[in-house]
N, C-alpha and C positions, 0 to 999 in steps of 0.2 A: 504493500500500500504506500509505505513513505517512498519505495524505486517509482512510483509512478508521480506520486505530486512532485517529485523534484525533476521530474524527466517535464512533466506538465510548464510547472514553475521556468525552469529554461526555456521552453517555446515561447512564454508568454514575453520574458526578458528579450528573447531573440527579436520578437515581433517589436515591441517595443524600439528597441534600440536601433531595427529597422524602418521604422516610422522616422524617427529622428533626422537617418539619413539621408530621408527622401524629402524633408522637410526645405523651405524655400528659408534661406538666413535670411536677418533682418537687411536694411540698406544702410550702409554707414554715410553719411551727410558731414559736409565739411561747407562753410559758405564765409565769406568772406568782403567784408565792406566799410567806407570810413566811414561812414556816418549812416544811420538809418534813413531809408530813402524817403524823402516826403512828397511823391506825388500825387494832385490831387485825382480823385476816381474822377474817372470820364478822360483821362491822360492816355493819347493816341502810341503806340507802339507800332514800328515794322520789324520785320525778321530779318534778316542777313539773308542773302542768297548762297551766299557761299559759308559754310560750315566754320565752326573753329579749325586751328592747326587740330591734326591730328591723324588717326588713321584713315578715318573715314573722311576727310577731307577734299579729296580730289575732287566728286561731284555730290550734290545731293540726291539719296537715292531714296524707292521704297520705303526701305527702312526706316531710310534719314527723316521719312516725310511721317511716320509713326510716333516720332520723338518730337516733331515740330507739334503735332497735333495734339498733343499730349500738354506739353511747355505752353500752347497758347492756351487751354484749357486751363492750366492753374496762373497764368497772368491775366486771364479776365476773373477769375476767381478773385484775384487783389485790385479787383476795378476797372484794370487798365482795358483799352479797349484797340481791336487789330486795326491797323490805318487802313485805305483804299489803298490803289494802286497807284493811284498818281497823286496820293496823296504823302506829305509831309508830315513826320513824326520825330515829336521831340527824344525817345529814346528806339536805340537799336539793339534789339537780341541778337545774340551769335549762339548756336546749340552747336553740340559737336556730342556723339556718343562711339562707342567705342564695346567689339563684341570682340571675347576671343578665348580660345581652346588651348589653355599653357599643358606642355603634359604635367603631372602632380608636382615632379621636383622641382620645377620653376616657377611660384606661384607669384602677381603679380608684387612687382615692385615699386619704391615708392615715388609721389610725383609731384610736384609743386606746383602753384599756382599764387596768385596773387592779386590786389587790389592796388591804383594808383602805385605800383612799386614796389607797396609792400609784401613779401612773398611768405606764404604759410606753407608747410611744406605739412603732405599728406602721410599717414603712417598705411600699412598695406592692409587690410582693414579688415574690421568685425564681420567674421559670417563667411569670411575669406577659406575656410577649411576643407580641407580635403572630403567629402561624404564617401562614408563608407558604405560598402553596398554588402551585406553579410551573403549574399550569392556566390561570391569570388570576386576580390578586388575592387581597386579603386574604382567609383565612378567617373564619367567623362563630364567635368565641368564648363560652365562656359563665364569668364569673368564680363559681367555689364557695367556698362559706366556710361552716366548723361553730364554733360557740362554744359551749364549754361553763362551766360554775361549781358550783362546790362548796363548798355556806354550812353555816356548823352551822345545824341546826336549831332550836336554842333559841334562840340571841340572833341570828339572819338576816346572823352576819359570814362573808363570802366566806373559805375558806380555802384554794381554788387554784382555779385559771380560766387557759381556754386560747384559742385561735384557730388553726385551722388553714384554710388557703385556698391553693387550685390555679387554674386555666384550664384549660379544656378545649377541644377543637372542638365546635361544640353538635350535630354529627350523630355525635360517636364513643361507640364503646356505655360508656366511661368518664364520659359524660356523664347514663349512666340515673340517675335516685335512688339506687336500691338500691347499685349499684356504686361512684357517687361519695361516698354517706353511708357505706361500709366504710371506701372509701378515706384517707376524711380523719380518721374516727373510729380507724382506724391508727395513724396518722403524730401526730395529738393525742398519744394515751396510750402514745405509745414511747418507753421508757425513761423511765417516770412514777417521780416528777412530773417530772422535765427541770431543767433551769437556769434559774432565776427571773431576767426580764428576757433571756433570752439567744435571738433566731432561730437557726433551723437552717432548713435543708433536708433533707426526708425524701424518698429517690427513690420 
């Protein structure tokens, strides 16, 4: 009888502890800005056409346009409102996200950023761990990360900028575009602007 509840008791820990696994980490958020932004709601924004420096840079893609859609849903959430097209806008967003498959030993490294000059420099972040898969072996991660910036439009100075980056499994459906660019686009503009120079973890 106790060869069995302990044989039982191990499945239940197994399953468990594979739950865990499969589980999506929190987003670690880093944002960074001199001063809290006071613009009034009803304050026109355009987007950048062209991406931040980065990997994804070269053109805007798909993807890219998943993370745009995302970014302007939580800056009309803070009021602000999309310009027209041939319309002029006192501030301009720059997004830039960033998808990729490190094998385990390399996991991502760290990476700075900065407001007017001043540079914060990111640690490799919460939620960043390896999942383990109790099947056999490491699972196949995918590391996500959204950057965003917000310059005045006149003189092109950055007035807050963020980074938000998760890991995911690269076959969980938290790993589709659409759901990881909500995702991270969340956890960026929660409880905006945030603490300048300060990480969190967003669940």
């Amino acid at each position: 009888m106790m060869r069995h509840l302990s044989v039982a008791l191990l499945g239940a820990a197994a399953l468990a502890l594979g739950g865990c696994a499969t589980a999506v980490p929190p987003v670690e958020v880093t944002r960074f800005h001199n001063a809290v932004p006071g613009w009034a709601p009803g304050t026109r924004y355009a987007v950048a056409t062209a991406p931040l420096d980065g990997a994804a840079a070269a053109m805007p893609s798909l993807e890219w346009n998943s993370y745009r859609a995302a970014v302007d849903q939580q800056l009309q959430r803070q009021g602000l409102v999309a310009a027209g097209s041939n319309e002029k806008a006192p501030l301009l967003v720059r997004i830039a996200f960033e998808r990729s498959e490190p094998p385990p030993a390399a996991r991502r490294s760290p990476v700075s950023v900065g407001v007017g000059g001043s540079t914060g420099s990111y640690g490799s972040g919460v939620g960043l761990g390896l999942g383990i898969n109790l099947g056999g072996g490491p699972k196949r991660m995918a590391d996500l990360q959204l950057s965003v910036r917000i310059d005045d439009a006149a003189t092109g100075q950055a007035i807050w900028e963020g980074r938000a980056l998760t890991a995911v499994p690269v076959k969980a459906p938290a790993a589709q575009p659409s759901l990881a660019a909500a995702k991270l686009a969340e956890a960026l503009f929660k409880d905006f602007p945030g603490e300048s120079g300060r990480t969190i973890s967003v669940p």
